[in-house]
C-alpha positions as CSV (number, residue, x, y, z in Angstrom):
1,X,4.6,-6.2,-3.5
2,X,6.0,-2.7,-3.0
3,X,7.3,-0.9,-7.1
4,X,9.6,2.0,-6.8
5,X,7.7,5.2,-8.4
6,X,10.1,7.3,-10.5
7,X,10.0,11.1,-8.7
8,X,9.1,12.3,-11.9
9,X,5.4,10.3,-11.5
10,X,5.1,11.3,-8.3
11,X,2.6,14.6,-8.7
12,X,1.1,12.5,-11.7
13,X,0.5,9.6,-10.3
14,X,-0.9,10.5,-6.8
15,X,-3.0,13.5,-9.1
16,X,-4.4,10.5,-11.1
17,X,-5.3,8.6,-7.8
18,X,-7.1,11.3,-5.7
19,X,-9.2,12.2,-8.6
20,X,-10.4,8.6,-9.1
21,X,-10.3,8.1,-5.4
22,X,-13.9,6.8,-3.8
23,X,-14.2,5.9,-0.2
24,X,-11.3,4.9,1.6
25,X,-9.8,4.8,5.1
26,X,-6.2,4.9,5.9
27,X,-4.1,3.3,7.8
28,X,-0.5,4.9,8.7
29,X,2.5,3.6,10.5
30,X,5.7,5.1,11.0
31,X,8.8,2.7,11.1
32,X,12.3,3.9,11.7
33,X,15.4,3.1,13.2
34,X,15.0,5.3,16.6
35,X,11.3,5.3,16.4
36,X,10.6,1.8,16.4
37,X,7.4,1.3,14.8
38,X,4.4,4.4,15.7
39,X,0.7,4.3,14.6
40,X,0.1,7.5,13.3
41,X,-4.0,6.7,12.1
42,X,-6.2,3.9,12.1
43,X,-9.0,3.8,10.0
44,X,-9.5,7.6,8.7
45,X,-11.2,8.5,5.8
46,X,-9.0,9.3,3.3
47,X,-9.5,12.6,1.2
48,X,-6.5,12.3,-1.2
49,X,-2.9,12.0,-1.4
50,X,-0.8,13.9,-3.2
51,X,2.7,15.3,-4.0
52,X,3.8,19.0,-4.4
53,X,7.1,19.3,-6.2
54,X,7.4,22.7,-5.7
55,X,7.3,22.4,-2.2
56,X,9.3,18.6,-2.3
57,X,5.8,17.3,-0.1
58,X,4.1,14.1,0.4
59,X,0.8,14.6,2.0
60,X,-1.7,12.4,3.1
61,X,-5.3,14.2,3.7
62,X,-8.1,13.0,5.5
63,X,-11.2,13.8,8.0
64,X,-9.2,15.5,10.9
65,X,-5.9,14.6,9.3
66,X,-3.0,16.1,7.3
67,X,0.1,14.0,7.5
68,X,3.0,15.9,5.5
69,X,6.4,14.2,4.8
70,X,8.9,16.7,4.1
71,X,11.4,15.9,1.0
72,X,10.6,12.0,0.5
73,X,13.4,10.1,-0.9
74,X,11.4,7.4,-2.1
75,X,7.9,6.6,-2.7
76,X,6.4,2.7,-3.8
77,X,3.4,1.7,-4.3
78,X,1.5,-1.7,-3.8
79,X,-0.7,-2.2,-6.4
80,X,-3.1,-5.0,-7.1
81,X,-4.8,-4.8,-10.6
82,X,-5.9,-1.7,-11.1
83,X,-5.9,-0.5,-7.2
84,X,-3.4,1.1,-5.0
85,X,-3.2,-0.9,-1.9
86,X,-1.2,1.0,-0.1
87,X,2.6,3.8,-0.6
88,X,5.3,3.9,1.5
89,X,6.9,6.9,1.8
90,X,10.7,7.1,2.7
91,X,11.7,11.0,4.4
92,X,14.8,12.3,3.9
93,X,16.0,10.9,7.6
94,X,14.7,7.1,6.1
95,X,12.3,6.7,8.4
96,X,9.6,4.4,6.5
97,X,5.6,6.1,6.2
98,X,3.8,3.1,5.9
99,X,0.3,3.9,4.4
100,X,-2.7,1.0,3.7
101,X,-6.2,1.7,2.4
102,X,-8.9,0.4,2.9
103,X,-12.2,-0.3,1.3
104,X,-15.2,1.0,3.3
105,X,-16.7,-2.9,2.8
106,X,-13.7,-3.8,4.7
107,X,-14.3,-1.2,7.8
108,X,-15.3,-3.1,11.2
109,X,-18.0,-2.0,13.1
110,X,-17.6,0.2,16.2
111,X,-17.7,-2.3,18.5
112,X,-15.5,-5.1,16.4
113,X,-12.5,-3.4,17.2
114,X,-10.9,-6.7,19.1
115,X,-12.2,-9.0,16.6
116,X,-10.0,-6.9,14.4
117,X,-7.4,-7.5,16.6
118,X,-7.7,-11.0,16.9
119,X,-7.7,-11.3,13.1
120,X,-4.7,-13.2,11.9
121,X,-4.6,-11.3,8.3
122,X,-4.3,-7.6,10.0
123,X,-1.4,-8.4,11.8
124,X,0.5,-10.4,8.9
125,X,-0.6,-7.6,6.4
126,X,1.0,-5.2,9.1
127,X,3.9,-7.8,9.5
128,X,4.5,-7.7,5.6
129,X,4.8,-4.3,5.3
130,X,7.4,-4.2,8.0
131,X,9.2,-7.0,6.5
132,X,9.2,-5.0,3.2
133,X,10.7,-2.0,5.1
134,X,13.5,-4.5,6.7
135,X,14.2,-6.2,3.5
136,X,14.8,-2.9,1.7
137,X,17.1,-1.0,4.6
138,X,19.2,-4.0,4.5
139,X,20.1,-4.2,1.0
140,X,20.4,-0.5,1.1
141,X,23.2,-0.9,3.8
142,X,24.7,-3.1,1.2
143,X,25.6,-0.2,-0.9
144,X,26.1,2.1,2.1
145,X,29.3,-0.1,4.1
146,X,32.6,-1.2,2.7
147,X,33.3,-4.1,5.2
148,X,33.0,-7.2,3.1
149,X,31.9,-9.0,6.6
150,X,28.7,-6.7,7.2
151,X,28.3,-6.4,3.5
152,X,27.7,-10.4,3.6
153,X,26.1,-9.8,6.8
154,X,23.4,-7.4,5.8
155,X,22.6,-9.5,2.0
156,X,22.2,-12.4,4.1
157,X,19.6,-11.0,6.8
158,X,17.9,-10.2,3.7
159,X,17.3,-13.2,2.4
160,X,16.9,-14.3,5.1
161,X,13.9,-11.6,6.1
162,X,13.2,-12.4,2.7
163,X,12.0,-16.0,3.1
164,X,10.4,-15.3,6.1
165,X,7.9,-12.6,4.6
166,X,7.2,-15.9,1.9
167,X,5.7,-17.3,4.5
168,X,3.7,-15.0,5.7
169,X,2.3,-14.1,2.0
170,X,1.6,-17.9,1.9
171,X,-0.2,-17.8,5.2
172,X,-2.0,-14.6,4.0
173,X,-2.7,-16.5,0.3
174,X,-3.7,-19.7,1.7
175,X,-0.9,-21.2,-0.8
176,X,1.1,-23.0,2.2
177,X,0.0,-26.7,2.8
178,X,1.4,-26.3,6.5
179,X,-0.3,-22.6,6.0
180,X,-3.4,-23.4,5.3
181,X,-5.9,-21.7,7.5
């Protein structure tokens, strides 16, 4: 599950990370409102991330890649233990910068690039992550409209999104008696 870093741990934090950082790929998707969802990299060595306050920029470097998000509004992490799964990086026009790493164990061979595809946990670890996304513009929207109706509207998607992303976590966990793979 996604936690809110404070801004103040951003440079810190992401500091903290890089240095400690052994091999990983990365994994970025771009989800917003007129964008729809984008695959911005698939499987790219990761050389760091990090945050620049001075310049108010996110940037994700890796071989043959510098992604840079320009004044992020919000950055969470999904953490497991003591490892960073993955950040999500809101811009300043809330378009969501998905970003999930990846142990090099976990890299497919050249050629198993359809048996990737056919592999029910990508896609629902990709489907979560949008979920997540969905889930948190809605209950932003909340905040943002006045109109009791789309208010209730918007809180009820939620949930709604809500319990539908706890079933995919109990595919993805095995927890699900109807789930069970």
């Amino acid at each position: 599950m996604l936690t809110q870093i404070a801004k103040s741990q951003w440079q810190p934090f992401f500091d903290r990370f890089s240095a400690a950082l052994g091999a990983k790929s990365v994994d970025i998707d771009i989800v917003g409102p007129r964008l729809g969802s984008q695959v911005e990299a698939r499987r790219v060595m990761l050389t760091g991330l990090s945050y620049d306050s001075k310049g108010d920029v996110f940037a994700i470097i890796g071989e043959d890649l510098e992604h840079n998000i320009a004044h992020p509004k919000r950055i969470s992490a999904d953490r497991e233990l003591d490892s960073l799964r993955g950040v999500e990086v809101v811009d300043e026009a809330g378009v969501h910068h998905i970003v999930r790493l990846n142990d090099p164990l976990s890299l497919p061979p050249a050629t198993a690039h359809d048996a990737r595809e056919s592999d029910p946990l990508y896609h629902t670890g990709n489907i979560l992550l949008m979920l997540d996304v969905l889930i948190r513009e809605l209950r932003d929207d909340v905040a943002k409209v006045k109109e009791p109706k789309a208010q209730a509207l918007f809180e009820a998607s939620a949930e709604v999104v809500a319990g539908l992303r706890t079933a995919f976590q109990r595919y993805e966990e095995g927890t699900e008696d109807g789930m069970r793979r």
